[in-house]
Residue frames relative to the residue before (quaternion, step in Angstrom):
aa qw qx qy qz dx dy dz
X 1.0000 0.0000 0.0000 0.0000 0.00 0.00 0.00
X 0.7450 -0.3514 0.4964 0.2741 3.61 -1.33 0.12
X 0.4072 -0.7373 0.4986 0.2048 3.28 -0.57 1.20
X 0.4878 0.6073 -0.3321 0.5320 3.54 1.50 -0.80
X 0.6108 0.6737 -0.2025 0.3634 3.76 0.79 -1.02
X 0.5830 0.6595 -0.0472 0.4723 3.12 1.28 -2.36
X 0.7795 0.3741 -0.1967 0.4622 3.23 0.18 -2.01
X 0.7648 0.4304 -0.3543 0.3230 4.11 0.47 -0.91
X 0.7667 0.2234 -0.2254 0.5581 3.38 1.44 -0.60
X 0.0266 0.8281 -0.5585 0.0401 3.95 0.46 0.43
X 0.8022 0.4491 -0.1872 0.3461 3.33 0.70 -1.53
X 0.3491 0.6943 -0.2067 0.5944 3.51 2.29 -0.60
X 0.7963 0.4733 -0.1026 0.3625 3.34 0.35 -1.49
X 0.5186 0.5896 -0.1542 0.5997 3.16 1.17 -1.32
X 0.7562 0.4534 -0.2874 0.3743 3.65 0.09 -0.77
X 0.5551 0.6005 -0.4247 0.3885 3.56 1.26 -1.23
X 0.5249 -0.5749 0.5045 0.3734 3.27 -1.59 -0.25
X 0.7268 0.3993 -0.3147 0.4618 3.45 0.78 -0.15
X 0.3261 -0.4734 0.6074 0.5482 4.28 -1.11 0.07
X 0.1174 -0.6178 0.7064 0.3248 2.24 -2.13 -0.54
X 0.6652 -0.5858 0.3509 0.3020 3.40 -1.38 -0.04
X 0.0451 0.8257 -0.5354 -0.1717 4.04 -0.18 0.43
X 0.5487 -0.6082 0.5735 -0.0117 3.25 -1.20 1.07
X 0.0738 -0.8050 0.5790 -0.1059 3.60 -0.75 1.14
X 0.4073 -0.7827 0.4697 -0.0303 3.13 -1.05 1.07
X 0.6510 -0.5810 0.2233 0.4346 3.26 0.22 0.67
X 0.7939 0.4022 -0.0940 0.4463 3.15 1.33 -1.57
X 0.5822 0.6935 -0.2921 0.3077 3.22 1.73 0.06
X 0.4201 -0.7706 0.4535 0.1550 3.62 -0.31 1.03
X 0.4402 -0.7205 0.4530 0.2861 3.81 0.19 1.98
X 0.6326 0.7042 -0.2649 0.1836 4.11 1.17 -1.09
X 0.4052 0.7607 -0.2407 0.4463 2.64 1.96 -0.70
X 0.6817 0.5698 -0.2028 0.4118 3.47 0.81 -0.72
X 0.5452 0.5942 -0.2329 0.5435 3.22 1.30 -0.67
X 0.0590 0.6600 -0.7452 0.0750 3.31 -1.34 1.39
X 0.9032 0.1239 -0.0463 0.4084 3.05 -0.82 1.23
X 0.4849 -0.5947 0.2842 0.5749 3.60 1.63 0.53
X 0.8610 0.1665 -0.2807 0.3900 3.46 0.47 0.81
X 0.2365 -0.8087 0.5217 0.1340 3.45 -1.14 0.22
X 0.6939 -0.6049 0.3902 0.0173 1.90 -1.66 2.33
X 0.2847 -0.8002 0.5124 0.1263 4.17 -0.04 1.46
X 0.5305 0.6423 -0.4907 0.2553 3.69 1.17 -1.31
X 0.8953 0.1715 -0.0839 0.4025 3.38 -1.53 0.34
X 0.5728 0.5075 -0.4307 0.4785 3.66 1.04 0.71
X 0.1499 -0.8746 0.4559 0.0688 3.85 -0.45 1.11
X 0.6978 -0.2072 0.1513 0.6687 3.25 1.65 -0.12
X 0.5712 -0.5699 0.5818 -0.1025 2.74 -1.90 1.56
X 0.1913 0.8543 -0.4744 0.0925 3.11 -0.63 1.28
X 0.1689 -0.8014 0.5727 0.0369 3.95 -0.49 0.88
X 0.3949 -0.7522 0.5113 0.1297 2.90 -1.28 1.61
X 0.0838 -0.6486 0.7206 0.2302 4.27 -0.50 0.01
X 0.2976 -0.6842 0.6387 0.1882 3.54 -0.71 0.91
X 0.7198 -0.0531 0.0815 0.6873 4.06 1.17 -0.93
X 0.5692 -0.7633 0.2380 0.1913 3.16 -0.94 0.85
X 0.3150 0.6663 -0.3839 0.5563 2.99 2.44 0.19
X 0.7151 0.4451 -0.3953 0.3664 3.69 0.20 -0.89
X 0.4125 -0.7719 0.4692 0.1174 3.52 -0.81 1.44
X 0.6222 0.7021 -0.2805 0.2031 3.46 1.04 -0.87
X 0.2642 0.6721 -0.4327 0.5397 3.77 1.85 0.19
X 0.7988 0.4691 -0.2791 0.2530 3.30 0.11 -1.53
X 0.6561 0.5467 -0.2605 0.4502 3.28 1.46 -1.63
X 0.5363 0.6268 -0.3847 0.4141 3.98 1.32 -0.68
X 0.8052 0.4173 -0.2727 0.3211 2.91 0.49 -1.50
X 0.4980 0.5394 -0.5187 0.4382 3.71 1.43 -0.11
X 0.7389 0.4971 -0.2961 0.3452 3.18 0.08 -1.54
X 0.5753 0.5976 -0.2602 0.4942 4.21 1.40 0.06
X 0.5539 0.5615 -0.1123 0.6044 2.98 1.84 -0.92
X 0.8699 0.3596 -0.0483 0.3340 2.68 -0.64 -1.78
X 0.8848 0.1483 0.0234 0.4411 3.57 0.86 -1.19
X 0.6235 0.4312 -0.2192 0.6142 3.61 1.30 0.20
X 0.2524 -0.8005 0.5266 0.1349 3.60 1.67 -0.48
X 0.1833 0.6943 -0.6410 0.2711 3.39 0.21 1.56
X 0.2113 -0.8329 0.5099 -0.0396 3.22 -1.11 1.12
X 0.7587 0.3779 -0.2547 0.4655 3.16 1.55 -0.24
X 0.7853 -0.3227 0.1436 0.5085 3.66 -1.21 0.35
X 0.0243 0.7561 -0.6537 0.0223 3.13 -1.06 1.37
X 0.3365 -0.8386 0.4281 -0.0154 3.47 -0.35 2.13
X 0.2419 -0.7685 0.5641 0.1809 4.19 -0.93 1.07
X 0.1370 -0.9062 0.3984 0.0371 3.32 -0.41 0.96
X 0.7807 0.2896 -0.1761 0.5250 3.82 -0.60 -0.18
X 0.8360 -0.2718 0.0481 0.4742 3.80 -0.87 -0.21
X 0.0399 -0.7471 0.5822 -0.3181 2.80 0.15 2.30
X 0.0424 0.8634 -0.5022 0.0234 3.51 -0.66 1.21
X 0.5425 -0.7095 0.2317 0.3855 3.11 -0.78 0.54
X 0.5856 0.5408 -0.4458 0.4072 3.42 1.46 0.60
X 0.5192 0.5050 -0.3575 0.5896 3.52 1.22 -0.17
X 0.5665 0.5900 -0.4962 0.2912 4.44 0.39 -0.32
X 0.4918 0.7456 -0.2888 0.3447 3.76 1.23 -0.42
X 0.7434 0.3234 -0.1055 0.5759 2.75 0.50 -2.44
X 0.6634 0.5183 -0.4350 0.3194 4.37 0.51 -0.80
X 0.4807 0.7256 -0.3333 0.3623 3.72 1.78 -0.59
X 0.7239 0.4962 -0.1355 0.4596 2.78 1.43 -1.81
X 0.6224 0.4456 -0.4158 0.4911 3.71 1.00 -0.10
X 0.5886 -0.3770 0.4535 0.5530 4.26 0.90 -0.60
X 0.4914 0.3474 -0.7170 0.3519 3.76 -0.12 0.89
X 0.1403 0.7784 -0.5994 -0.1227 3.12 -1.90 0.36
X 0.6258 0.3006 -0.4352 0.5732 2.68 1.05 1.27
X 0.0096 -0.9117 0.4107 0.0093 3.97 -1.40 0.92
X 0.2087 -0.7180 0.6321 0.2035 3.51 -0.63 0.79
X 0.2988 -0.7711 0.5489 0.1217 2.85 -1.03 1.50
X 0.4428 -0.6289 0.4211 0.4807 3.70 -0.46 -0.07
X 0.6242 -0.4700 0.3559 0.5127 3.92 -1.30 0.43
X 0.8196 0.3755 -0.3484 0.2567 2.83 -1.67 0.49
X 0.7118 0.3324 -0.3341 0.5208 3.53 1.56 0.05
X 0.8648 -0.2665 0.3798 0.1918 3.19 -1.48 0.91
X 0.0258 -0.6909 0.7041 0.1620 3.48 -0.24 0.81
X 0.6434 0.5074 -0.4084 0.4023 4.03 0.41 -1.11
X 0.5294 0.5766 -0.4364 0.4437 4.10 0.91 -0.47
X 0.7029 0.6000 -0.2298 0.3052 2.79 0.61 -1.67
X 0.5954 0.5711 -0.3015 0.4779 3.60 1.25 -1.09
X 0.7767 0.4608 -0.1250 0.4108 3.06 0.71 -1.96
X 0.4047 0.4169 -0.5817 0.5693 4.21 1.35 0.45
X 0.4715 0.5575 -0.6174 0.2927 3.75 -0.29 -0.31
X 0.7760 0.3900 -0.1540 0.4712 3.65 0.72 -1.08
X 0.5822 0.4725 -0.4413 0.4929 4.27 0.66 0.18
X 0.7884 0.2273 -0.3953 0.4129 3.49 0.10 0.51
X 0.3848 -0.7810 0.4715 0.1407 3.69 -0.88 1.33
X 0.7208 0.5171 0.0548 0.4582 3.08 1.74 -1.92
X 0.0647 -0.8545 0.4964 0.1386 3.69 -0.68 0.34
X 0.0458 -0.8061 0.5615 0.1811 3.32 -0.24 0.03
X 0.7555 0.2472 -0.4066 0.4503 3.86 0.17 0.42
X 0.5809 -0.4129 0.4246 0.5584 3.86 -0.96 0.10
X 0.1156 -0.4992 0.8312 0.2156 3.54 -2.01 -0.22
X 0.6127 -0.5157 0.5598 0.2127 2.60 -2.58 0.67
X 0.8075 -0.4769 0.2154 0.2722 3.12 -1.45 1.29
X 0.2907 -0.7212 0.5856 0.2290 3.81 0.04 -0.50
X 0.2488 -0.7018 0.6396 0.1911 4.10 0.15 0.64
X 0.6413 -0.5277 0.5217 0.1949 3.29 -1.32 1.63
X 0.3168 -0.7380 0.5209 0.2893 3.59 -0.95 0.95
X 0.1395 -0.8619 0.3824 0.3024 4.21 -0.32 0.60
């Protein structure tokens, strides 16, 4: 659902028996989530970010600020015009999980994990396996 969704009926949501999944928009600001300098995980099953085009960087900058500062731990999903040349660098920000768009290659998609030796920007932490 719509983070806009999420935010009006959380406490509703939260109650169901199942999570569910909220869905970001490019223009949507991951902070929003935050109550009290932090955010409340209960009743969220996964994280998703839309790339309207695969030029548009602003996915990437969410998916830190989900990470990095709000301290999501669970599946955070790249959506819409997701290619398999762009699955690499979104890994490196905290996706680990993608929907590629039609027409590409899941088995590529695996097998770009392995064409780049070198990085040139930081990546997001990786959470100790326990």
């Amino acid at each position: 659902m719509p983070l806009s969704t999420w935010l009006e009926a959380k406490d509703t949501l939260r109650a169901r028996r199942h999570p569910v999944g909220i869905l970001f928009g490019p223009d949507d600001d991951p902070r929003e989530l935050a109550e009290d300098g932090k955010f409340d995980v209960d009743g969220v099953a996964l994280i998703a970010v839309d790339f309207p085009v695969y030029t548009d960087g602003r996915g990437y900058s969410i998916a830190q600020v989900l990470r990095t500062r709000l301290g999501w731990r669970g599946e955070l999903r790249a959506v819409g015009d997701v290619m398999i040349d762009t699955i690499h660098y979104q890994a490196r920000c905290g996706f680990d999980s993608f929907l590629l768009k039609p027409g590409h290659d899941p088995q590529l998609g695996l097998q770009a994990f392995q064409l780049f030796t070198a990085h040139y920007q930081k990546t997001y932490p990786k959470p100790a396996a326990a």
